[in-house]
ChimeraX commands (.cxc) that place a marker at each C-alpha (Angstrom):
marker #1 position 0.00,0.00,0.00 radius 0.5
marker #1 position 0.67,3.90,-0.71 radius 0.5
marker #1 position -0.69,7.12,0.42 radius 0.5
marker #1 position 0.02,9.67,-1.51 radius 0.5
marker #1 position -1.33,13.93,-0.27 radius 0.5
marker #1 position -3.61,15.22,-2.81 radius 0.5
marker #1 position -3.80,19.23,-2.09 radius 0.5
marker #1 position -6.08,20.79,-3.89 radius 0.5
marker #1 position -6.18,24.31,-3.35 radius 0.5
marker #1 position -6.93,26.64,-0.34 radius 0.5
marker #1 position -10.99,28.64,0.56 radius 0.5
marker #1 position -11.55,30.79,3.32 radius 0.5
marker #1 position -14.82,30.77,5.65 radius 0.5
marker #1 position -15.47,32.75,8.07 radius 0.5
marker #1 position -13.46,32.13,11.66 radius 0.5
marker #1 position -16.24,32.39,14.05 radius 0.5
marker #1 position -18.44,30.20,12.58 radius 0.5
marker #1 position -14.89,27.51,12.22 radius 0.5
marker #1 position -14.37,27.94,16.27 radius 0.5
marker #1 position -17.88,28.26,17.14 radius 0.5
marker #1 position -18.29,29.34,20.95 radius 0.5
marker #1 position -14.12,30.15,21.08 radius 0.5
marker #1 position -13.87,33.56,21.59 radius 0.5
marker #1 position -11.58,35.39,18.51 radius 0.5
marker #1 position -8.93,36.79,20.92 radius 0.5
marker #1 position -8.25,32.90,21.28 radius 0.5
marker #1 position -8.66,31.51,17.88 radius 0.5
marker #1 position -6.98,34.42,15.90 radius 0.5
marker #1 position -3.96,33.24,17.39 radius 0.5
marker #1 position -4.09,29.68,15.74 radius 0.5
marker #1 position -5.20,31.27,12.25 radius 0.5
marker #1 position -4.56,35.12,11.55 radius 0.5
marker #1 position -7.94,35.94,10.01 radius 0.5
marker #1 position -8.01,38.49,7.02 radius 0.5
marker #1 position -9.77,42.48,7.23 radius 0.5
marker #1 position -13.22,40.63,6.61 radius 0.5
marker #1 position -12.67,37.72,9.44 radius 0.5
marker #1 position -12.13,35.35,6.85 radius 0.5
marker #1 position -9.57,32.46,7.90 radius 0.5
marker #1 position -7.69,30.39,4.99 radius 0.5
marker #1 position -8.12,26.40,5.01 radius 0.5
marker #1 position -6.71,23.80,2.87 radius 0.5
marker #1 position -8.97,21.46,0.41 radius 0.5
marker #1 position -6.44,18.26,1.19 radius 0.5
marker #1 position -7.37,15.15,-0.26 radius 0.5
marker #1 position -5.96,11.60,0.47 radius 0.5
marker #1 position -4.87,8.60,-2.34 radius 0.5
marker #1 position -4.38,5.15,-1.92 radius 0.5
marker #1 position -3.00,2.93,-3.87 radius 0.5
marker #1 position -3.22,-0.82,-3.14 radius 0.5
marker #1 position -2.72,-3.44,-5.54 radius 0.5
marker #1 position -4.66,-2.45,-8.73 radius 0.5
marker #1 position -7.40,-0.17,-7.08 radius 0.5
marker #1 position -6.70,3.60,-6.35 radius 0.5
marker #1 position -8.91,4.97,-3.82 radius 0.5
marker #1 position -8.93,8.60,-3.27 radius 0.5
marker #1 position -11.13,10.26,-0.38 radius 0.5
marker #1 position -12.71,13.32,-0.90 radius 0.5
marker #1 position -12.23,15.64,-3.72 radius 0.5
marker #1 position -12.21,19.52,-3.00 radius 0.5
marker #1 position -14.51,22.03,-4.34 radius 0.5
marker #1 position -14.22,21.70,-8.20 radius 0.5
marker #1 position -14.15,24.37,-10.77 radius 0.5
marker #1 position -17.42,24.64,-12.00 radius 0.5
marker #1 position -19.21,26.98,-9.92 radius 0.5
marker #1 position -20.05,30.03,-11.21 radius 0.5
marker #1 position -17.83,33.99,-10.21 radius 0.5
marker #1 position -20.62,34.61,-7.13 radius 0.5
marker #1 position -20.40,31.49,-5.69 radius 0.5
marker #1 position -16.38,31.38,-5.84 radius 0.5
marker #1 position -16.27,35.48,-4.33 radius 0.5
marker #1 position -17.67,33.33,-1.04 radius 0.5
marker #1 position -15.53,31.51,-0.49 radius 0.5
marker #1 position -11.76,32.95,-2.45 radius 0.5
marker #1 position -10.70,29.49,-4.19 radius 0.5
marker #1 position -7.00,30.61,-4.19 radius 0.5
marker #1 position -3.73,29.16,-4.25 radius 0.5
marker #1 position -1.41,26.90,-7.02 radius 0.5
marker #1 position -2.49,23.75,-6.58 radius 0.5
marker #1 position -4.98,21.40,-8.46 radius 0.5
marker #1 position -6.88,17.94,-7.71 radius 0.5
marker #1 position -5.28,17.84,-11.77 radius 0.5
marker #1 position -1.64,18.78,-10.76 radius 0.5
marker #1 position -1.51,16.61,-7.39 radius 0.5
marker #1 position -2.91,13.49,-9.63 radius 0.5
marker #1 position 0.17,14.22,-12.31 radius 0.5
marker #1 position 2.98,14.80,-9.85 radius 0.5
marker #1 position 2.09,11.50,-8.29 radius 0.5
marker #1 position 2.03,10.07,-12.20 radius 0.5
marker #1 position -1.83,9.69,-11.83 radius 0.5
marker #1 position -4.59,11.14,-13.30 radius 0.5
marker #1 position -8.81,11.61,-12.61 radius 0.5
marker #1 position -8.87,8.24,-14.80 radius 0.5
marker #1 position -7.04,5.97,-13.20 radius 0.5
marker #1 position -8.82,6.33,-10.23 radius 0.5
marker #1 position -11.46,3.58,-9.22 radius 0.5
marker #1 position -12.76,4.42,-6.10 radius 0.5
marker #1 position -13.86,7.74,-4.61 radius 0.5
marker #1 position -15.09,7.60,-0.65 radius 0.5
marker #1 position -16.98,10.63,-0.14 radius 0.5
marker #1 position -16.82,11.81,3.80 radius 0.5
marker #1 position -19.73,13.33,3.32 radius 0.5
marker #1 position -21.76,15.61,0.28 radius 0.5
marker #1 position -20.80,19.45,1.39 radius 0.5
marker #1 position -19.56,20.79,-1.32 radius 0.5
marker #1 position -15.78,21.62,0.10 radius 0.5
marker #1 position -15.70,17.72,0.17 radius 0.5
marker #1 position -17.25,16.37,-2.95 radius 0.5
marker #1 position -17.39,19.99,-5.53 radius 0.5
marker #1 position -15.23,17.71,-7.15 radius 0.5
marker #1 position -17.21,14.64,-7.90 radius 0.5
marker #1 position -18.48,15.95,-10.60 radius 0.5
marker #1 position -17.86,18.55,-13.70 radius 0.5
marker #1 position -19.29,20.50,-16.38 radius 0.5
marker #1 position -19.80,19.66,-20.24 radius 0.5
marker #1 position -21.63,21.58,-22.18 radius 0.5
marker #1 position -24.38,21.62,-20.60 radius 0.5
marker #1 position -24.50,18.35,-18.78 radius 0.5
marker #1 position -22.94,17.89,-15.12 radius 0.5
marker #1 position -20.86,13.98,-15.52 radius 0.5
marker #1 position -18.59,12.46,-13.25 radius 0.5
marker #1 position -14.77,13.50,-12.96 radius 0.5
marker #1 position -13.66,10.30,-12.64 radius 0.5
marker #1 position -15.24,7.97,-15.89 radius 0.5
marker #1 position -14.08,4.69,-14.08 radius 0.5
marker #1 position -14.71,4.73,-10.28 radius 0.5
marker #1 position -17.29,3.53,-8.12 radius 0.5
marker #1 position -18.64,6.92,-5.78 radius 0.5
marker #1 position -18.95,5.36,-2.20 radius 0.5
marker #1 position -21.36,7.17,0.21 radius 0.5
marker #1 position -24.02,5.61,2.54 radius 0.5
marker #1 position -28.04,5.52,2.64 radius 0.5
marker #1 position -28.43,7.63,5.90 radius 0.5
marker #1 position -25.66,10.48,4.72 radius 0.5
marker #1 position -27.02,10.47,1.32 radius 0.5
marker #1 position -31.18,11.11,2.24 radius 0.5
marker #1 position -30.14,13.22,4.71 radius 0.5
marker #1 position -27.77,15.17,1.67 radius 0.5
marker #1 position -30.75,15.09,-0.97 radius 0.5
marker #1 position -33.77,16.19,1.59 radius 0.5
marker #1 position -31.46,18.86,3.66 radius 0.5
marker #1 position -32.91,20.56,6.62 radius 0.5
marker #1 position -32.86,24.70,5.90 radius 0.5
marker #1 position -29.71,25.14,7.84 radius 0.5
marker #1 position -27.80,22.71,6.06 radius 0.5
marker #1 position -29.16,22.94,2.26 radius 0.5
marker #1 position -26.47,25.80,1.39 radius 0.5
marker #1 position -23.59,22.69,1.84 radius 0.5
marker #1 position -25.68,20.24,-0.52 radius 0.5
marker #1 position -25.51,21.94,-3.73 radius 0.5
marker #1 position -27.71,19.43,-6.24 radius 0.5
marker #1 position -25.24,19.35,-8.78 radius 0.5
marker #1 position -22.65,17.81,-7.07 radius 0.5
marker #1 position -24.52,15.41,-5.69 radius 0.5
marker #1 position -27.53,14.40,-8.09 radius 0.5
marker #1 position -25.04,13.41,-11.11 radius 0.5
marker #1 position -23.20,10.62,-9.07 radius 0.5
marker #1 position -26.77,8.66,-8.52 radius 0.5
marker #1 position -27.69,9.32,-12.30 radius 0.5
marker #1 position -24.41,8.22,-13.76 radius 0.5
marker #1 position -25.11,4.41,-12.11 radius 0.5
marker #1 position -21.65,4.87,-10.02 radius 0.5
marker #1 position -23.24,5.36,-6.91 radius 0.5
marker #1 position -22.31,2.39,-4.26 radius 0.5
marker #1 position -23.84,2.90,-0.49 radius 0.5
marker #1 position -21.28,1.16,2.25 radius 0.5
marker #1 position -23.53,-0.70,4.56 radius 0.5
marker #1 position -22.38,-1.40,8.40 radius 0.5
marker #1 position -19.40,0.67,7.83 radius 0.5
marker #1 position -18.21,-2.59,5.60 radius 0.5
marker #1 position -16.79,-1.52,2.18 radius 0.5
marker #1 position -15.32,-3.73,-0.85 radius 0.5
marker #1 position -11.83,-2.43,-0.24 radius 0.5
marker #1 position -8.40,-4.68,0.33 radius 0.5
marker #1 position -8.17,-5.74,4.43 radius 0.5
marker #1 position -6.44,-2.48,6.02 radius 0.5
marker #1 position -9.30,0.17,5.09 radius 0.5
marker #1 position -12.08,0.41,7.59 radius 0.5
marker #1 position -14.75,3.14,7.72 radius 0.5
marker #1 position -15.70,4.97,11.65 radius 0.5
marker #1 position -18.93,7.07,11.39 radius 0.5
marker #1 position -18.99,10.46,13.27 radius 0.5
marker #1 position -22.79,12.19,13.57 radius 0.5
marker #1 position -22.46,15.59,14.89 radius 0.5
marker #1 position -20.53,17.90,12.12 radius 0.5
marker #1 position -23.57,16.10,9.96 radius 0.5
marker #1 position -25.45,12.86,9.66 radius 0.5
marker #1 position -23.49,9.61,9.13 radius 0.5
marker #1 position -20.04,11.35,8.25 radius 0.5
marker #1 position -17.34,8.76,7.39 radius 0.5
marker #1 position -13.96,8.72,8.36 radius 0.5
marker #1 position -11.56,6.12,6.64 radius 0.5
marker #1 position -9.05,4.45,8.91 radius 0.5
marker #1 position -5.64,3.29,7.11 radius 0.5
marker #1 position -3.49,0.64,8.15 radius 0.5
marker #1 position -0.46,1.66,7.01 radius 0.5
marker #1 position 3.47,1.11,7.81 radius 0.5
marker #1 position 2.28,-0.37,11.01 radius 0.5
marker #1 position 0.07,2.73,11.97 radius 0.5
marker #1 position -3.39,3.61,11.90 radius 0.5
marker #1 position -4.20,6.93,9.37 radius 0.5
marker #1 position -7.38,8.01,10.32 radius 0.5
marker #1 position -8.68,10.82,7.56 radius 0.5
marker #1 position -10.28,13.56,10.24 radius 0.5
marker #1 position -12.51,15.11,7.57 radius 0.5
marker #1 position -14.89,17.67,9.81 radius 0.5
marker #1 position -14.45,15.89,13.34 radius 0.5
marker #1 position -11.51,17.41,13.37 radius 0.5
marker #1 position -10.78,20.04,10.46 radius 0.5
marker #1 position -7.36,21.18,11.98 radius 0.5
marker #1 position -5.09,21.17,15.26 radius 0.5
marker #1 position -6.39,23.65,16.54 radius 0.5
marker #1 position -9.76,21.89,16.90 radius 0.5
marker #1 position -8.18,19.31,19.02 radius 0.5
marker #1 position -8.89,20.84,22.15 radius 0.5
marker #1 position -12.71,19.64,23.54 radius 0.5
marker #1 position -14.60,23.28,23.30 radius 0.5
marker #1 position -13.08,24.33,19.74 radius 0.5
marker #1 position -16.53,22.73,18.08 radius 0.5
marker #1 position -17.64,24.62,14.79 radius 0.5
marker #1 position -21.14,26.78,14.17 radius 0.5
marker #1 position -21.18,24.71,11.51 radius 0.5
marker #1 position -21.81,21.29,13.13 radius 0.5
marker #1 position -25.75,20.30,13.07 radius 0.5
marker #1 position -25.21,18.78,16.55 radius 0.5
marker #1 position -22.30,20.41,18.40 radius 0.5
marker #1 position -22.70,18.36,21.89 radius 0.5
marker #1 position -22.73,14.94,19.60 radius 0.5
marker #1 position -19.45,16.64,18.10 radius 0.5
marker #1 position -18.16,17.02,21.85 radius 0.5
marker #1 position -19.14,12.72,23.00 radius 0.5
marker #1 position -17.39,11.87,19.70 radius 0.5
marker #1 position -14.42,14.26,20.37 radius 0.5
marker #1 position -14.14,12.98,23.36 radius 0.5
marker #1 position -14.34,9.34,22.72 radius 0.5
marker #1 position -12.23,9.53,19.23 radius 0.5
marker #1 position -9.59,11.23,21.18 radius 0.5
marker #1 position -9.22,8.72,23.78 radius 0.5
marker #1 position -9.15,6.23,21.36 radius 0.5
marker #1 position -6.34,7.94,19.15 radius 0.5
marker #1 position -3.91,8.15,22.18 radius 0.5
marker #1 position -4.53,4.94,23.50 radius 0.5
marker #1 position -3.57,3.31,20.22 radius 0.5
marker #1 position -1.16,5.92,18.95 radius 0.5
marker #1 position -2.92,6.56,15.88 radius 0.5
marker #1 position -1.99,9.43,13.16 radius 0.5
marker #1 position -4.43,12.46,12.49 radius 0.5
marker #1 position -4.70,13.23,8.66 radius 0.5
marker #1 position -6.11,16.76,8.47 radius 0.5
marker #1 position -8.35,18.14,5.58 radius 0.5
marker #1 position -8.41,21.63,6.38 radius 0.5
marker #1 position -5.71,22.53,8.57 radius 0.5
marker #1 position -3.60,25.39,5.98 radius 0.5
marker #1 position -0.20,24.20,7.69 radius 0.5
marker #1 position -0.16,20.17,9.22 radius 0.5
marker #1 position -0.87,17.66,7.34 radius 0.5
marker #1 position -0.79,14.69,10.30 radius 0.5
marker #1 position -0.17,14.90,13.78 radius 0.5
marker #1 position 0.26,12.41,16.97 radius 0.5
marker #1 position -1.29,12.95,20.03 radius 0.5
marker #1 position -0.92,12.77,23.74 radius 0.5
marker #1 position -2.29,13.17,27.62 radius 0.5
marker #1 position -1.27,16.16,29.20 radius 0.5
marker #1 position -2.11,18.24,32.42 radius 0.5
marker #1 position -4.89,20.31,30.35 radius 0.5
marker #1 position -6.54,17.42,28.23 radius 0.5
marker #1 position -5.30,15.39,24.91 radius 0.5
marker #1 position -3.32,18.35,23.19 radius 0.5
marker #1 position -1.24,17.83,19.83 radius 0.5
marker #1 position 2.22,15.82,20.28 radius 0.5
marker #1 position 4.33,16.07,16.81 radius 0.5
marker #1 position 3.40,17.49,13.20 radius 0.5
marker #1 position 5.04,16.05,10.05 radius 0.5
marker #1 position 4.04,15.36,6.43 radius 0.5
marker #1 position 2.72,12.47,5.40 radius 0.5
marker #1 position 5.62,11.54,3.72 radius 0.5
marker #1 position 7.93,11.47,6.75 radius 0.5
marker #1 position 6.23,8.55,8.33 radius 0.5
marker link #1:1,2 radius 0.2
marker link #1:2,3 radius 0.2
marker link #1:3,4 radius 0.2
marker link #1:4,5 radius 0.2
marker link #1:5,6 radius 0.2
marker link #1:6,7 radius 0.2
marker link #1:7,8 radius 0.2
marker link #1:8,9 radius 0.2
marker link #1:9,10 radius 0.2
marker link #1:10,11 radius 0.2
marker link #1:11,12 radius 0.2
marker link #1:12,13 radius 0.2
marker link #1:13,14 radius 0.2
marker link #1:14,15 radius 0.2
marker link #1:15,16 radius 0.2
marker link #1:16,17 radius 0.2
marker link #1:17,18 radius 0.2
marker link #1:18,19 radius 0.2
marker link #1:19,20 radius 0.2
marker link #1:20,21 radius 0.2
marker link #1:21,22 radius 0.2
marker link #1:22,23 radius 0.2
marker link #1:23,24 radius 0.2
marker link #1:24,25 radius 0.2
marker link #1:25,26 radius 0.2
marker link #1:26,27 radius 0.2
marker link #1:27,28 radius 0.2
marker link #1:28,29 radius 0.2
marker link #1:29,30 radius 0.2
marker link #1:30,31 radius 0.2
marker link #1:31,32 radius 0.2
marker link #1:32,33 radius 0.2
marker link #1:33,34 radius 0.2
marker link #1:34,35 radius 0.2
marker link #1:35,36 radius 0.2
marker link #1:36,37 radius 0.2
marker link #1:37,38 radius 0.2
marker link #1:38,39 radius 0.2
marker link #1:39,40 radius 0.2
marker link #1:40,41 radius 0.2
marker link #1:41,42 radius 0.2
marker link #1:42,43 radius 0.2
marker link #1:43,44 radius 0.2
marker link #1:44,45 radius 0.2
marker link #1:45,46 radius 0.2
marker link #1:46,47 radius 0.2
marker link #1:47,48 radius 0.2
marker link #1:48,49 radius 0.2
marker link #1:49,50 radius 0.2
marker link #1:50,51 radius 0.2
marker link #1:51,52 radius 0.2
marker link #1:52,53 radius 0.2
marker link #1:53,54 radius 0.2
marker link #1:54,55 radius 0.2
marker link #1:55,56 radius 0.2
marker link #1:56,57 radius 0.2
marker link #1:57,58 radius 0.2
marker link #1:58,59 radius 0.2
marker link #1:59,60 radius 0.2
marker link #1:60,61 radius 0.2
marker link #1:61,62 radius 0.2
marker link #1:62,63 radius 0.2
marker link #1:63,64 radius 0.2
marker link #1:64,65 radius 0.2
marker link #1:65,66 radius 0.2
marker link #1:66,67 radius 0.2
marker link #1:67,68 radius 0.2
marker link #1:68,69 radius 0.2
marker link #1:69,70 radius 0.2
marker link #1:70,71 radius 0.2
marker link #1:71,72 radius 0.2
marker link #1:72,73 radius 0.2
marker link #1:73,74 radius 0.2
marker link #1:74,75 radius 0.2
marker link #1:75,76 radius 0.2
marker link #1:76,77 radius 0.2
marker link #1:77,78 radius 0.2
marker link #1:78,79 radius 0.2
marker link #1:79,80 radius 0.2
marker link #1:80,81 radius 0.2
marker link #1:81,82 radius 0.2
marker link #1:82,83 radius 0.2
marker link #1:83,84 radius 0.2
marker link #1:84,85 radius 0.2
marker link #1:85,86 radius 0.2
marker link #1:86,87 radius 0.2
marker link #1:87,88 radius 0.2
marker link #1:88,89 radius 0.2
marker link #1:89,90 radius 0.2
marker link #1:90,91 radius 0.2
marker link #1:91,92 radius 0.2
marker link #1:92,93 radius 0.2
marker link #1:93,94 radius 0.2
marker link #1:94,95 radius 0.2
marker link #1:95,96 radius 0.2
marker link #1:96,97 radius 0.2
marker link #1:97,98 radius 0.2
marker link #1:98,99 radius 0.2
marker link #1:99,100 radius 0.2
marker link #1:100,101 radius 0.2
marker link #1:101,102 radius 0.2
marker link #1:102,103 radius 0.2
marker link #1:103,104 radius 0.2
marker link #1:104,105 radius 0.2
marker link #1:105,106 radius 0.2
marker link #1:106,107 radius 0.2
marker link #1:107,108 radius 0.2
marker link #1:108,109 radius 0.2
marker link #1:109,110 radius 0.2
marker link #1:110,111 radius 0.2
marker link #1:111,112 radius 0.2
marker link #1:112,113 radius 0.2
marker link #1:113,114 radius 0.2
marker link #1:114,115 radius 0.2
marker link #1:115,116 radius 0.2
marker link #1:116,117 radius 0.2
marker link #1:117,118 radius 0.2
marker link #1:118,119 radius 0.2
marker link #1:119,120 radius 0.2
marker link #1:120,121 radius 0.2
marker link #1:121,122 radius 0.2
marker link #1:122,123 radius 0.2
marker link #1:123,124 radius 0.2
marker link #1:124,125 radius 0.2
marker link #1:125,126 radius 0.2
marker link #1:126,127 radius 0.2
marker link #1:127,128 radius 0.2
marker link #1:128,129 radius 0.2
marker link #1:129,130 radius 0.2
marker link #1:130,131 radius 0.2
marker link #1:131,132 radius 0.2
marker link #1:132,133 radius 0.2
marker link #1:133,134 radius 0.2
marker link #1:134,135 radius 0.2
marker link #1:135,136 radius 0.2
marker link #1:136,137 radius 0.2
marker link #1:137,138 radius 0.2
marker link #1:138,139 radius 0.2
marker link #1:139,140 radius 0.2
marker link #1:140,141 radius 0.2
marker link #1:141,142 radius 0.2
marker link #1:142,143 radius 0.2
marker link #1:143,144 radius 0.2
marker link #1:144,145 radius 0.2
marker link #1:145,146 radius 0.2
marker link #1:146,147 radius 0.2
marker link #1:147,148 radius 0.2
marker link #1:148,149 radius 0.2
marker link #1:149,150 radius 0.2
marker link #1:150,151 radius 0.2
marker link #1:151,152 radius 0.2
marker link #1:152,153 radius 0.2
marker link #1:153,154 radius 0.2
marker link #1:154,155 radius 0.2
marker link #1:155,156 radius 0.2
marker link #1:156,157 radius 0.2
marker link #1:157,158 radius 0.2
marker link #1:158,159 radius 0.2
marker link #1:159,160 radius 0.2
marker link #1:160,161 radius 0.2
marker link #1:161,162 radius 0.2
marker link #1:162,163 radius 0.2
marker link #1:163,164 radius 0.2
marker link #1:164,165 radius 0.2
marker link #1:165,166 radius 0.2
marker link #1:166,167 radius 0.2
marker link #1:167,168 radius 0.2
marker link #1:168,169 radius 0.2
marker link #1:169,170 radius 0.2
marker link #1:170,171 radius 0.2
marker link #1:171,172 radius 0.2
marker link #1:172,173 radius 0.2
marker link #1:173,174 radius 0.2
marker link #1:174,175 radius 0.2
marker link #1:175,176 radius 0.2
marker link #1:176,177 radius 0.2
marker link #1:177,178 radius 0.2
marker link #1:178,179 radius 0.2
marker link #1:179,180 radius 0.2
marker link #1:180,181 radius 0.2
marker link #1:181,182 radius 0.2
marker link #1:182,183 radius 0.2
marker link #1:183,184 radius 0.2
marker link #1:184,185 radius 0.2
marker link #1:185,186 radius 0.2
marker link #1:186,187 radius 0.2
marker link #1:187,188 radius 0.2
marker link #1:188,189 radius 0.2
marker link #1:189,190 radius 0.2
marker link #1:190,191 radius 0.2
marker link #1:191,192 radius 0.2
marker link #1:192,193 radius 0.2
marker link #1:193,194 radius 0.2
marker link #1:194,195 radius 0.2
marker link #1:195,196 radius 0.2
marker link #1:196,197 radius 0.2
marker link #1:197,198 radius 0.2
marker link #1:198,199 radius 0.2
marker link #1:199,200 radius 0.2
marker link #1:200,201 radius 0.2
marker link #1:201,202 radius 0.2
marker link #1:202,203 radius 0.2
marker link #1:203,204 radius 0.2
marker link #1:204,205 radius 0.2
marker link #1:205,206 radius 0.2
marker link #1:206,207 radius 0.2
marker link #1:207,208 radius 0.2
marker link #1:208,209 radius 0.2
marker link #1:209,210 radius 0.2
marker link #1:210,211 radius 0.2
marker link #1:211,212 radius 0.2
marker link #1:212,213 radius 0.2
marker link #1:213,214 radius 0.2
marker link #1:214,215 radius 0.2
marker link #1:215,216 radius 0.2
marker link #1:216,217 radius 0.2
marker link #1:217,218 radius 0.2
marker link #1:218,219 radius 0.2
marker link #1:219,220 radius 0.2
marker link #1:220,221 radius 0.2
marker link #1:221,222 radius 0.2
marker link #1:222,223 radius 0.2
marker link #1:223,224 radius 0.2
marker link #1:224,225 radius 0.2
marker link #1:225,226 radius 0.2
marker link #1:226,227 radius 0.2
marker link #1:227,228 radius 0.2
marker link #1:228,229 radius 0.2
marker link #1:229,230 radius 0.2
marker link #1:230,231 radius 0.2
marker link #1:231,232 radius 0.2
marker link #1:232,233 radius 0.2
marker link #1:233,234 radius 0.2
marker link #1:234,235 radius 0.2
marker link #1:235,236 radius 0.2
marker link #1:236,237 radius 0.2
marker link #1:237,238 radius 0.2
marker link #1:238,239 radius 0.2
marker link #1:239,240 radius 0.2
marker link #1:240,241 radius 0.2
marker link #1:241,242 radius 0.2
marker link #1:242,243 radius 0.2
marker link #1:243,244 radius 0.2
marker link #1:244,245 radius 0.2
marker link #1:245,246 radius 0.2
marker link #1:246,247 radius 0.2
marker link #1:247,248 radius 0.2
marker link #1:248,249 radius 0.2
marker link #1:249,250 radius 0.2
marker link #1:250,251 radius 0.2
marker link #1:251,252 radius 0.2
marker link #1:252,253 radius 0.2
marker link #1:253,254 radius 0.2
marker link #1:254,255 radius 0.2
marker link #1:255,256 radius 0.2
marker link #1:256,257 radius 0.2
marker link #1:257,258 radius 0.2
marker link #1:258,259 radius 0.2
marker link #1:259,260 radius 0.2
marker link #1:260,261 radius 0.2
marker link #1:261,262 radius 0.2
marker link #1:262,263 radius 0.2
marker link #1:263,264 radius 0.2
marker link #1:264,265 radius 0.2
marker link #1:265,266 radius 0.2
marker link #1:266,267 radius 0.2
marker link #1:267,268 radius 0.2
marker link #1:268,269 radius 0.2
marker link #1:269,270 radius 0.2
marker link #1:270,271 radius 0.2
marker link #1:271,272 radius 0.2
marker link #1:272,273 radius 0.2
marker link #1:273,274 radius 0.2
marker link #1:274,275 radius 0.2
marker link #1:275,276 radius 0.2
marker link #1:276,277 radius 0.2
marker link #1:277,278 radius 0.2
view
């Protein structure tokens, strides 16, 4: 097996609504917001390559939203879902599996893109693996939500026949990929768990989108159930330092993995380092 980073670019949301109750004289410290309170996050996607399958979870935003939508959220930066494929010697068709941690569009915007007129699916040979509960919940979204689960991302995958639902957290994949479902940032989130060079990768997604969210209160606005976030925060993190395991973050703009450990104030970051340096 190989893992292999796939960056994809950088967005910025708002920093409040990343830290939720965290007051900004606290969280400005761990990312310098801009003049409009805007932080920057990363759009990091992971690949892995076992045998002849080549999974890759998540996918960024895409390209194919339209000037408005993209002066939201300031796509920036010099790196491609394209260029990180190439430098890797891949491209969108070899893949053959795409795990989708869940259908907001910072995650999956680039499932799917535009021709002509018709929205089709980036990658012409893969299987699109979501679950039943995530994906209702995705396609009939509450009011609060709906603004995440933009149709045309989504939609497409189910109409191109490529849609596969994991069931029981089980999925077709070679033994060393398992799948842990988190409920809080939004219903039935997965996060895929990779055996790998005698670790355990586990790909944080929105549990935890950066070190700075490993402390217990730093919960976003964004979650749908912050006090679920919390009981799986607290539970995941136990977990991670009792068996040593390696965060993979999604968003954070600077780490890409960290290790953990118990200290005096709670489970607080131990040692940041690439991917690559494990």
């Amino acid at each position: 097996m190989q893992l292999y980073t796939i960056n994809t670019g950088y967005f910025k949301l708002d920093g409040g609504a990343m830290f939720g109750v965290v007051p900004k004289s606290m969280w400005s410290k761990l990312n310098t917001p801009d003049e409009n309170n805007m932080c920057t996050w990363a759009l990091r996607c992971l690949l892995i390559q076992e045998g002849n399958r080549l999974i890759l979870v998540d996918n960024g935003i895409g390209d194919k939203q339209d000037a408005k939508f993209f002066g939201h959220y300031f796509l920036h930066g010099e790196d491609t879902l394209d260029k990180s494929l190439a430098a890797h010697g891949f491209n969108r068709n070899d893949i053959t599996d795409v795990i989708l941690t869940h259908l907001h569009f910072d995650h999956c915007g680039g499932s799917i893109i535009r021709e002509g007129n018709n929205f089709v699916p980036a990658f012409k040979n893969a299987i699109y693996w979501s679950n039943e509960r995530h994906w209702k919940w995705a396609t009939e979204p509450n009011e609060r939500e709906k603004a995440s689960f933009l149709k045309e991302n989504i939609l497409p995958i189910q109409e191109s026949g490529q849609l596969k639902f994991i069931e029981n957290n089980i999925i077709e994949f070679p033994t060393g990929i398992s799948i842990k479902q988190a409920f809080g940032h939004t219903d039935a989130m997965m996060l895929p768990q990779v055996n790998y060079k005698g670790k355990t990768i586990v790909f944080m997604a929105d549990l935890l989108p950066s070190i700075a969210h490993v402390p217990l209160p730093y919960v976003m606005a964004y979650d749908m159930f912050p006090l679920t976030t919390l009981q799986e925060k607290k539970s995941f993190l136990t977990e991670a330092v009792q068996n040593d395991y390696v965060l993979f973050f999604e968003h954070d703009p600077l780490f890409e993995c960290c290790s953990l450990q118990q200290t005096e104030k709670g489970i607080r970051v131990k040692d940041t380092f690439k991917l690559t340096e494990l």
